[in-house]
TORDREN-201833 format. One record per residue (C-alpha): chain; residue number from 1; x, z, y. Coordinates in steps of 0.05 Angstrom, whole numbers, padded with zeros to 5 digits, m for minus. Layout:
<atoms>
<atom chaine="A" num="NUM" east="X" up="Z" north="Y"/>
...
</atoms>
This chain:
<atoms>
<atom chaine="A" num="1" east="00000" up="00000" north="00000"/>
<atom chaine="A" num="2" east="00059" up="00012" north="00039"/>
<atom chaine="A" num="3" east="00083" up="m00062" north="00034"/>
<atom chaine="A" num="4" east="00004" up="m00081" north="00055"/>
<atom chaine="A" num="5" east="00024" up="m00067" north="00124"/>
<atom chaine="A" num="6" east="00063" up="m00138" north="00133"/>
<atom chaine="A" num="7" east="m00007" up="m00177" north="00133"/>
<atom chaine="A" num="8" east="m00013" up="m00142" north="00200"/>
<atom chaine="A" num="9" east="00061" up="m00165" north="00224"/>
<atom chaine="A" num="10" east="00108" up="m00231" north="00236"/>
<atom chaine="A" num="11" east="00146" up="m00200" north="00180"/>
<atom chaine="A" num="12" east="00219" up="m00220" north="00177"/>
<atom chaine="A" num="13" east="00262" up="m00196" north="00119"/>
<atom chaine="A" num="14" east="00331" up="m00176" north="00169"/>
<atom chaine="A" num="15" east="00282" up="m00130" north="00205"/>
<atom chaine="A" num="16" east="00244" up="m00094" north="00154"/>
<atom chaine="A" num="17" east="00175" up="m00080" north="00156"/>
<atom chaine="A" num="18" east="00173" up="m00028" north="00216"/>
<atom chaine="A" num="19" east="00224" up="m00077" north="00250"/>
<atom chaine="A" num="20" east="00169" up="m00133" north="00246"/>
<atom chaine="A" num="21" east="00127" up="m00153" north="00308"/>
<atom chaine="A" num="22" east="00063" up="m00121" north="00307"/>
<atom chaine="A" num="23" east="00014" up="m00183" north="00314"/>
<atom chaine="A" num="24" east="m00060" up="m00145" north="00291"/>
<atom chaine="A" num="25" east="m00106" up="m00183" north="00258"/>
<atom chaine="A" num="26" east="m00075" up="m00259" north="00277"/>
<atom chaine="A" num="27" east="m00069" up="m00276" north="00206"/>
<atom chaine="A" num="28" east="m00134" up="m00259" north="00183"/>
<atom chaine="A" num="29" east="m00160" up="m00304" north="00243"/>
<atom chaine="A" num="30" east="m00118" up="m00350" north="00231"/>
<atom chaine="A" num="31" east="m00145" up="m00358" north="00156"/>
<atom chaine="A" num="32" east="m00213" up="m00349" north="00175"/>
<atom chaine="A" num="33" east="m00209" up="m00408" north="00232"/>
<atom chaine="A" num="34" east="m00167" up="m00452" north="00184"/>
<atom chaine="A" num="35" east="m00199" up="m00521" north="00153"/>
<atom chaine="A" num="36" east="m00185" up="m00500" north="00092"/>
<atom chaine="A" num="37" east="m00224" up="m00430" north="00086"/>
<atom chaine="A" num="38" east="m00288" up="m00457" north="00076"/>
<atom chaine="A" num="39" east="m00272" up="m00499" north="00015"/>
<atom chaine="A" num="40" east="m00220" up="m00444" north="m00019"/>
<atom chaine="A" num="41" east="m00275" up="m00402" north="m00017"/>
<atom chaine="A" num="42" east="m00325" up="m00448" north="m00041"/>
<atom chaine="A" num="43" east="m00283" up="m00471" north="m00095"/>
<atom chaine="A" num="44" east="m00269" up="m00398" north="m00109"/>
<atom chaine="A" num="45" east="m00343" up="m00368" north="m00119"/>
<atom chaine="A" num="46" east="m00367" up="m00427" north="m00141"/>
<atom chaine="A" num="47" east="m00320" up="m00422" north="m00202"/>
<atom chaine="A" num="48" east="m00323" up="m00349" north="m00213"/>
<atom chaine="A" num="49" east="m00394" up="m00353" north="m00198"/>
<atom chaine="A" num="50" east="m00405" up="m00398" north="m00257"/>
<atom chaine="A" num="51" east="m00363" up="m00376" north="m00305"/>
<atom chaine="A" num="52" east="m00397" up="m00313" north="m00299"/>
<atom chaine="A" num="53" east="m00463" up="m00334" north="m00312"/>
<atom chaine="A" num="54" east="m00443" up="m00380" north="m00371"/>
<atom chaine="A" num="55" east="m00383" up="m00338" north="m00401"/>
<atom chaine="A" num="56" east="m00417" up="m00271" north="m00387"/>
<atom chaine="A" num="57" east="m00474" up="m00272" north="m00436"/>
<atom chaine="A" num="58" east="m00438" up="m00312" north="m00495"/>
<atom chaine="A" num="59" east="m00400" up="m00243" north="m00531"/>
<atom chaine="A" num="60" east="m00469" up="m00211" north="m00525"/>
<atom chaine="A" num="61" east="m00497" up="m00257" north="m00564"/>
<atom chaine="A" num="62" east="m00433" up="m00270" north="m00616"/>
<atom chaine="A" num="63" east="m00430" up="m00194" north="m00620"/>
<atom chaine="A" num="64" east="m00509" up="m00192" north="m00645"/>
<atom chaine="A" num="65" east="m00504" up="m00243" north="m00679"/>
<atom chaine="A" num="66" east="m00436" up="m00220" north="m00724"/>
<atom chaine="A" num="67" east="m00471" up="m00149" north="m00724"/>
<atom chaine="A" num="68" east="m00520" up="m00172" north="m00765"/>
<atom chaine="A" num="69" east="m00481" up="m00207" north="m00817"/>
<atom chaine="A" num="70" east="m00500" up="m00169" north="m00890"/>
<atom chaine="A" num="71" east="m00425" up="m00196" north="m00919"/>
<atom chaine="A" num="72" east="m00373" up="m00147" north="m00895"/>
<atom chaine="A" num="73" east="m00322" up="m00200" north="m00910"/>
<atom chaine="A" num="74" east="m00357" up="m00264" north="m00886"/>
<atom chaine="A" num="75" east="m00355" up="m00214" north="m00817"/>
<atom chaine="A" num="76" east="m00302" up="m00197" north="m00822"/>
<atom chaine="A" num="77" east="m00267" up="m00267" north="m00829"/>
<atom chaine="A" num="78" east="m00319" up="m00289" north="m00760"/>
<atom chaine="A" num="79" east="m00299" up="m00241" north="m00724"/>
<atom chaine="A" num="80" east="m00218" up="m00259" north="m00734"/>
<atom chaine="A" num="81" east="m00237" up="m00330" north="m00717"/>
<atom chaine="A" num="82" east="m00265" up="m00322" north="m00647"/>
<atom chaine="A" num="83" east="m00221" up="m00274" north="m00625"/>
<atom chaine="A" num="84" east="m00162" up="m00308" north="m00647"/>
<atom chaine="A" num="85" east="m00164" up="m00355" north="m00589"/>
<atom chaine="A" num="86" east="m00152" up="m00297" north="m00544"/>
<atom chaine="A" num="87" east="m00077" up="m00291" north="m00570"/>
<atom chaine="A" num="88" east="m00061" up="m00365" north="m00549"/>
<atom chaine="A" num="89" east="m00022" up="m00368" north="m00491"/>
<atom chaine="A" num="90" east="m00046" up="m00395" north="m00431"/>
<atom chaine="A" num="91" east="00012" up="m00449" north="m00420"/>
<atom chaine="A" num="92" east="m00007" up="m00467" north="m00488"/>
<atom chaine="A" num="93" east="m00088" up="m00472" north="m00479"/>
<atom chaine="A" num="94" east="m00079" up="m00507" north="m00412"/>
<atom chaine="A" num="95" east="m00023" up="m00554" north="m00459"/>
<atom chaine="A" num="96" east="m00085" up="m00563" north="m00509"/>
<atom chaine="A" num="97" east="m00133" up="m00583" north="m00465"/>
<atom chaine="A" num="98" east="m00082" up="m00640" north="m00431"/>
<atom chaine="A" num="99" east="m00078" up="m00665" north="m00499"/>
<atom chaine="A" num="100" east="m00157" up="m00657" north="m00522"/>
<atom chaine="A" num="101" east="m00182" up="m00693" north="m00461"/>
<atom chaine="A" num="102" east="m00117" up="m00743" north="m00443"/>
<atom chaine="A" num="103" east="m00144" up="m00816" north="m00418"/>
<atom chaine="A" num="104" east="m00102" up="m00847" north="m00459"/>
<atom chaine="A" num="105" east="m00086" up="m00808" north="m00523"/>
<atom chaine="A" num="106" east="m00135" up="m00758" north="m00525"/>
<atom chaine="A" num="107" east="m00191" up="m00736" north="m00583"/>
<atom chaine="A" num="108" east="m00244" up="m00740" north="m00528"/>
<atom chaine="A" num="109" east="m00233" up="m00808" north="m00500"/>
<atom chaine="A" num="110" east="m00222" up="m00831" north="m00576"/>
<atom chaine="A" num="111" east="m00282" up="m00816" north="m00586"/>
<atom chaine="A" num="112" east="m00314" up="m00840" north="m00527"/>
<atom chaine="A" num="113" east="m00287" up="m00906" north="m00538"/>
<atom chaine="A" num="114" east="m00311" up="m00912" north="m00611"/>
<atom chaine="A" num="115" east="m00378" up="m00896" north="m00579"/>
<atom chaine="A" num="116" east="m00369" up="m00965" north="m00538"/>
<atom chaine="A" num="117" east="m00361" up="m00913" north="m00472"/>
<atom chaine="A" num="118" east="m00301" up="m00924" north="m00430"/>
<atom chaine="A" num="119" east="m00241" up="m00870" north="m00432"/>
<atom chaine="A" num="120" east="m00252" up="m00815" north="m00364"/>
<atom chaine="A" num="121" east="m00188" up="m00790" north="m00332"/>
<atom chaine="A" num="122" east="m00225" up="m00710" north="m00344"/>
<atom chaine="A" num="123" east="m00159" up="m00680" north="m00310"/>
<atom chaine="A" num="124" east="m00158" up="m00729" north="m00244"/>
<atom chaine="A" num="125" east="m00232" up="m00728" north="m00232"/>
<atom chaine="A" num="126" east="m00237" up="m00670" north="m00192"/>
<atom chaine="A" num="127" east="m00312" up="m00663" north="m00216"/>
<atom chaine="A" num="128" east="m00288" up="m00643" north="m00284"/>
<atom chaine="A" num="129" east="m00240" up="m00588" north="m00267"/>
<atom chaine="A" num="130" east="m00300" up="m00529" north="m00265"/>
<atom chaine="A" num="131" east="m00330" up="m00553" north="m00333"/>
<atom chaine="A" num="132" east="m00254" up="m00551" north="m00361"/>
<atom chaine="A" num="133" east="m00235" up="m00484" north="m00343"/>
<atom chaine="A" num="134" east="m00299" up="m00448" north="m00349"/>
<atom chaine="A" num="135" east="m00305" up="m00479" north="m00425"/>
<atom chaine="A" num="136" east="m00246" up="m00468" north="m00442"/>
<atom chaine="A" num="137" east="m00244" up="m00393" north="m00412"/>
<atom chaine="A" num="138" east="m00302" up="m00388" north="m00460"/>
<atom chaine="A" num="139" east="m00269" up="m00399" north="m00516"/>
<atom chaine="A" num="140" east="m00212" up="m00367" north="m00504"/>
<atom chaine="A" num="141" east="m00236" up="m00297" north="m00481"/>
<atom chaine="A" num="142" east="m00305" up="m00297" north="m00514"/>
<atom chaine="A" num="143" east="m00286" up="m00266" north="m00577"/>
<atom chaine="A" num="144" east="m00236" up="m00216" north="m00550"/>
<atom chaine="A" num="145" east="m00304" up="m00192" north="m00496"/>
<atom chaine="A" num="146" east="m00346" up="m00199" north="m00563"/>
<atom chaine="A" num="147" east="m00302" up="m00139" north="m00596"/>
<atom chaine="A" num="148" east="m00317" up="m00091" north="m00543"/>
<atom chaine="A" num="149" east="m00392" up="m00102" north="m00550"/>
<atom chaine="A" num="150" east="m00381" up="m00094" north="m00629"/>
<atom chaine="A" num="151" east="m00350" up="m00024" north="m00616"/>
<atom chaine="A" num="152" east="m00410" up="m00012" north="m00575"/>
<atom chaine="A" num="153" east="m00454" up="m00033" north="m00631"/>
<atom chaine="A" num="154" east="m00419" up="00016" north="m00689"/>
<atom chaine="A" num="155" east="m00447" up="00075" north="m00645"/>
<atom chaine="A" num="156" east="m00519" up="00057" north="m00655"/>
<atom chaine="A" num="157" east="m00557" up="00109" north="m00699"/>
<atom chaine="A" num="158" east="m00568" up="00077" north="m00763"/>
<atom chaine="A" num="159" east="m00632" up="00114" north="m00777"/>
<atom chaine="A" num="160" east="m00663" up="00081" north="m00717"/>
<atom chaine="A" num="161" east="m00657" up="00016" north="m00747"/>
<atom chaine="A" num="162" east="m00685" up="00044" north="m00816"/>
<atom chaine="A" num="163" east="m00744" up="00064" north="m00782"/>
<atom chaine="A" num="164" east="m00760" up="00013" north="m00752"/>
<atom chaine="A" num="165" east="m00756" up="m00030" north="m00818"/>
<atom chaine="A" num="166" east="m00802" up="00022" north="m00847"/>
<atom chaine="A" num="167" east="m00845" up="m00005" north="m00790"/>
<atom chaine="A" num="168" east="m00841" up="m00070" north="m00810"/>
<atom chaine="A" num="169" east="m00795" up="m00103" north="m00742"/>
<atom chaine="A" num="170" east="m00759" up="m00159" north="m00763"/>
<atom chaine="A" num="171" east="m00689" up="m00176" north="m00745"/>
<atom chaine="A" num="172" east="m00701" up="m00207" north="m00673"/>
<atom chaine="A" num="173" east="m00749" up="m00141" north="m00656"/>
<atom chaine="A" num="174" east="m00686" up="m00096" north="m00672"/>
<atom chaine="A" num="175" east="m00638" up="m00134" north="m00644"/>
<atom chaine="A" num="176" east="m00689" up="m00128" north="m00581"/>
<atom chaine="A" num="177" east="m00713" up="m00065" north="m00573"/>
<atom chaine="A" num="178" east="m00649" up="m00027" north="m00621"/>
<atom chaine="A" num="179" east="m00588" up="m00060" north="m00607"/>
<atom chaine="A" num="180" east="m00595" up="m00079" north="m00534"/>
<atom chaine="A" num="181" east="m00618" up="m00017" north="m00494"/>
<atom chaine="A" num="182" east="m00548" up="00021" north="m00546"/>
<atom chaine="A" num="183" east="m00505" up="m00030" north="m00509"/>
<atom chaine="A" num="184" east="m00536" up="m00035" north="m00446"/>
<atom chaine="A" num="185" east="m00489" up="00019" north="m00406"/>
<atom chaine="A" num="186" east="m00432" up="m00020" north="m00430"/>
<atom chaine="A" num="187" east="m00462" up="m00089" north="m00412"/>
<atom chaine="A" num="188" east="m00473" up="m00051" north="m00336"/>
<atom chaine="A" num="189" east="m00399" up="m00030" north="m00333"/>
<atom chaine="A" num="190" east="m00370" up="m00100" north="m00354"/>
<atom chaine="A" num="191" east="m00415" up="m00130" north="m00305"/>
<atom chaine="A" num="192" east="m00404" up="m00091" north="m00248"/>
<atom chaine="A" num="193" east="m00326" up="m00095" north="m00260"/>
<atom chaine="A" num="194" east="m00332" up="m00166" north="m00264"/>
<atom chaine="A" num="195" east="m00372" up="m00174" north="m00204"/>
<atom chaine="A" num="196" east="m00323" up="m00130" north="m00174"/>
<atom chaine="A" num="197" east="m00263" up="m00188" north="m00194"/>
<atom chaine="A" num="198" east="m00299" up="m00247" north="m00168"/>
<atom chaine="A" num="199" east="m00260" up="m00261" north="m00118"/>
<atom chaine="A" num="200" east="m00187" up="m00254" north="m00160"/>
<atom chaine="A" num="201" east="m00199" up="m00321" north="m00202"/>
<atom chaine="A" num="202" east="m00135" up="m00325" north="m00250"/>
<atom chaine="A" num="203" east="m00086" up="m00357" north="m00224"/>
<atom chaine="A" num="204" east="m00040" up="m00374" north="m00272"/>
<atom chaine="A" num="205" east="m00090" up="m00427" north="m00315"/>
<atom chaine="A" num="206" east="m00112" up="m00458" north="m00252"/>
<atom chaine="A" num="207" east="m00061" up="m00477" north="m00223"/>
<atom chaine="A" num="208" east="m00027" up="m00504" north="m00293"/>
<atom chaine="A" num="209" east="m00098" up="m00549" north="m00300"/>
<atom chaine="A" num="210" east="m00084" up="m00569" north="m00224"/>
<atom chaine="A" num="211" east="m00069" up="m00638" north="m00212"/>
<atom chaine="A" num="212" east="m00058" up="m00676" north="m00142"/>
<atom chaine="A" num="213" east="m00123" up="m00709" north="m00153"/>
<atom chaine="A" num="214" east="m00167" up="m00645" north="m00177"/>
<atom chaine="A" num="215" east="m00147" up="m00605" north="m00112"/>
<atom chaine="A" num="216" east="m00210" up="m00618" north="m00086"/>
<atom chaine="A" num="217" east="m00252" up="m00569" north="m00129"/>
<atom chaine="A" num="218" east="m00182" up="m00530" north="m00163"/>
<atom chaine="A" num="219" east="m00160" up="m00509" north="m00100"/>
<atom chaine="A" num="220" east="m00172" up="m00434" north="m00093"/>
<atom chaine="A" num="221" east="m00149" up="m00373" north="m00051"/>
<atom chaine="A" num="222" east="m00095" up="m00351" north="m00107"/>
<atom chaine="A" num="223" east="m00060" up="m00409" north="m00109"/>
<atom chaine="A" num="224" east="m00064" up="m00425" north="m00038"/>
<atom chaine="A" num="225" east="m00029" up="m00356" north="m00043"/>
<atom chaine="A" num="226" east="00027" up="m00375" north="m00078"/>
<atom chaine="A" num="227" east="00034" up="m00439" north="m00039"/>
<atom chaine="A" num="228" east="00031" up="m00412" north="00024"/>
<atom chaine="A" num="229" east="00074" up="m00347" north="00008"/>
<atom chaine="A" num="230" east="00130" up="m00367" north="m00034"/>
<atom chaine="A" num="231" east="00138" up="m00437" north="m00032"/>
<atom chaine="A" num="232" east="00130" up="m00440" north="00054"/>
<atom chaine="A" num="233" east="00153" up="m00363" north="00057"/>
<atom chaine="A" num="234" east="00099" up="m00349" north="00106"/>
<atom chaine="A" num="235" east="00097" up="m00275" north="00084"/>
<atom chaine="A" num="236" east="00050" up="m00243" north="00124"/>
<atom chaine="A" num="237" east="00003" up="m00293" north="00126"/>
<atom chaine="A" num="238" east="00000" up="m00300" north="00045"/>
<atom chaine="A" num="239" east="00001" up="m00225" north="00048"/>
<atom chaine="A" num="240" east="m00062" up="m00228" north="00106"/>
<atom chaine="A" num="241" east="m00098" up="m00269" north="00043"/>
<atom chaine="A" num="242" east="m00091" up="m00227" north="m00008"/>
<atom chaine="A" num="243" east="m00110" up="m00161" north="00033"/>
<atom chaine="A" num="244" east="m00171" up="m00201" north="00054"/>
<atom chaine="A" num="245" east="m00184" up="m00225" north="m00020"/>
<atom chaine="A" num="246" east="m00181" up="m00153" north="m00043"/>
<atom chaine="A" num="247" east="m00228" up="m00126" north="00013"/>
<atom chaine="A" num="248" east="m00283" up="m00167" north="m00003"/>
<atom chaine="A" num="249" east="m00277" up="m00142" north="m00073"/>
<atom chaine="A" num="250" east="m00276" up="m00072" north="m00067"/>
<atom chaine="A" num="251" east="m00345" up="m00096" north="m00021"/>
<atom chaine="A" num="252" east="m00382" up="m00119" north="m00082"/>
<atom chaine="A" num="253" east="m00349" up="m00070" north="m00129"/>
<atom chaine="A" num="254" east="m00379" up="m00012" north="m00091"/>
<atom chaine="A" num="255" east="m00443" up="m00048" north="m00080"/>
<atom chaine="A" num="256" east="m00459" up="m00073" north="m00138"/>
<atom chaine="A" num="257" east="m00442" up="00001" north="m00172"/>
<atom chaine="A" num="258" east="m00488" up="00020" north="m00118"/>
<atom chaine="A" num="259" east="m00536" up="m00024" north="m00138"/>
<atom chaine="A" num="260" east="m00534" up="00000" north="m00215"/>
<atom chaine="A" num="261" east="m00532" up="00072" north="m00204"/>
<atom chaine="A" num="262" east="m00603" up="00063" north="m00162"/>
<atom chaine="A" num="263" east="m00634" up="00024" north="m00218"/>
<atom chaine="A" num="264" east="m00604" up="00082" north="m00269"/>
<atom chaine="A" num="265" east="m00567" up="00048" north="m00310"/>
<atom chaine="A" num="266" east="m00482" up="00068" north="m00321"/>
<atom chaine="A" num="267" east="m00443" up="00069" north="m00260"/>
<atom chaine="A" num="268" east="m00356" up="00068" north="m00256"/>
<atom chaine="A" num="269" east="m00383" up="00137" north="m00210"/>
</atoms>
């Protein structure tokens, strides 16, 4: 926090960060007013955004889903398969899905030109880049997500689920009105932590899948970040970025906990 104070300074290494001219807020202005804001932060929600509302939901249903397997085995070889992906590397997932979707060489386009389509550059077209990352975030981190909701699952009174056999609800009535409300607290906690890291889009798979003709919709705060910090050394500014980035974070954070501790459900506090 000390080192946060340079987003308010022309900060110069020889000087030191009480050396530095005091400037205020110039950097944040100068952010705000750029051309640029508008579309890093569109590109930024817009991602997040998404990818929430698709990749969210998906290891509460695999999670379920494998909970109701009977086999112990059969469930236990599922549940090694999905979250599997989550060990890949990212260098070597973004490397995978060059390859996968590659104009030229790739399974995708192979198949797209058996179909009698023609072959789509997927990684130059910036209107591809979302659909890309957020599928493949999906399958990556789905299963790994998927295991916390299983642990959830295991805590579940057993008996509850006997009675309401004895009662005659079928599977989907359990999994309703059983299942759901025993992992709601944790569903609330994921989700307001996630809400809480909308703004802090990975940067490291982004700007690998970045291209100079995708920078349209993959250009986003974090890797304007980078850009702008170490490879133009404009310290303070990059550092004016990030403080702003993590402001508007701890916004939602506390309001959407705000917002789930009025409707009663689990809270971080």
């Amino acid at each position: 926090m000390y080192g946060a104070q340079i987003a308010f300074r022309n900060y110069n290494p020889a000087d030191g960060f009480l050396g530095s001219q005091w400037v205020g807020l110039a950097h944040f202005e100068r952010f705000i007013n750029s051309f640029q804001f508008q579309d890093l932060l569109v590109n930024t929600l817009t991602i997040n955004t998404v990818g929430l509302l698709v990749a969210f939901p998906v290891p509460i249903v695999l999670a379920l889903i494998v909970n109701q397997l009977s086999s112990q085995r059969f469930k236990k070889f599922i549940q090694s398969v999905l979250y599997s992906p989550s060990f890949i590397s990212v260098v070597v997932v973004v490397g995978m899905v060059f390859l996968l979707f590659s104009p030229s060489s790739g399974v995708v386009n192979n198949v797209l030109t058996l179909a009698g389509a023609e072959p789509i550059f997927f990684m130059g077209d910036p209107s591809w880049f979302r659909p890309l990352y957020i599928g493949s975030d999906v399958w990556q981190n789905a299963g790994f997500s998927m295991i916390i909701y299983l642990a959830a699952l295991t805590a579940i009174d057993p008996s509850l689920h006997e009675a309401a056999k004895m009662d005659g609800a079928n599977k989907f009535r359990r999994i309703w009105h059983i299942d759901l409300p025993g992992i709601l607290p944790v569903i609330t906690i994921l989700f307001v932590l996630a809400i809480g890291n909308i703004f802090n889009l990975g940067f490291e798979k982004v700007y690998l899948m970045q291209t100079p003709l995708n920078l349209e919709t993959s250009e986003i705060i974090n890797t304007y970040v980078y850009k702008a910090g170490l490879q133009q050394a404009q310290f303070s500014y990059s550092a004016a970025i990030g403080l702003f980035n993590s402001v508007l974070n701890l916004i939602l954070l506390v309001t959407f906990n705000w917002v789930a501790k009025k409707a009663n459900q689990s809270s971080l506090w």
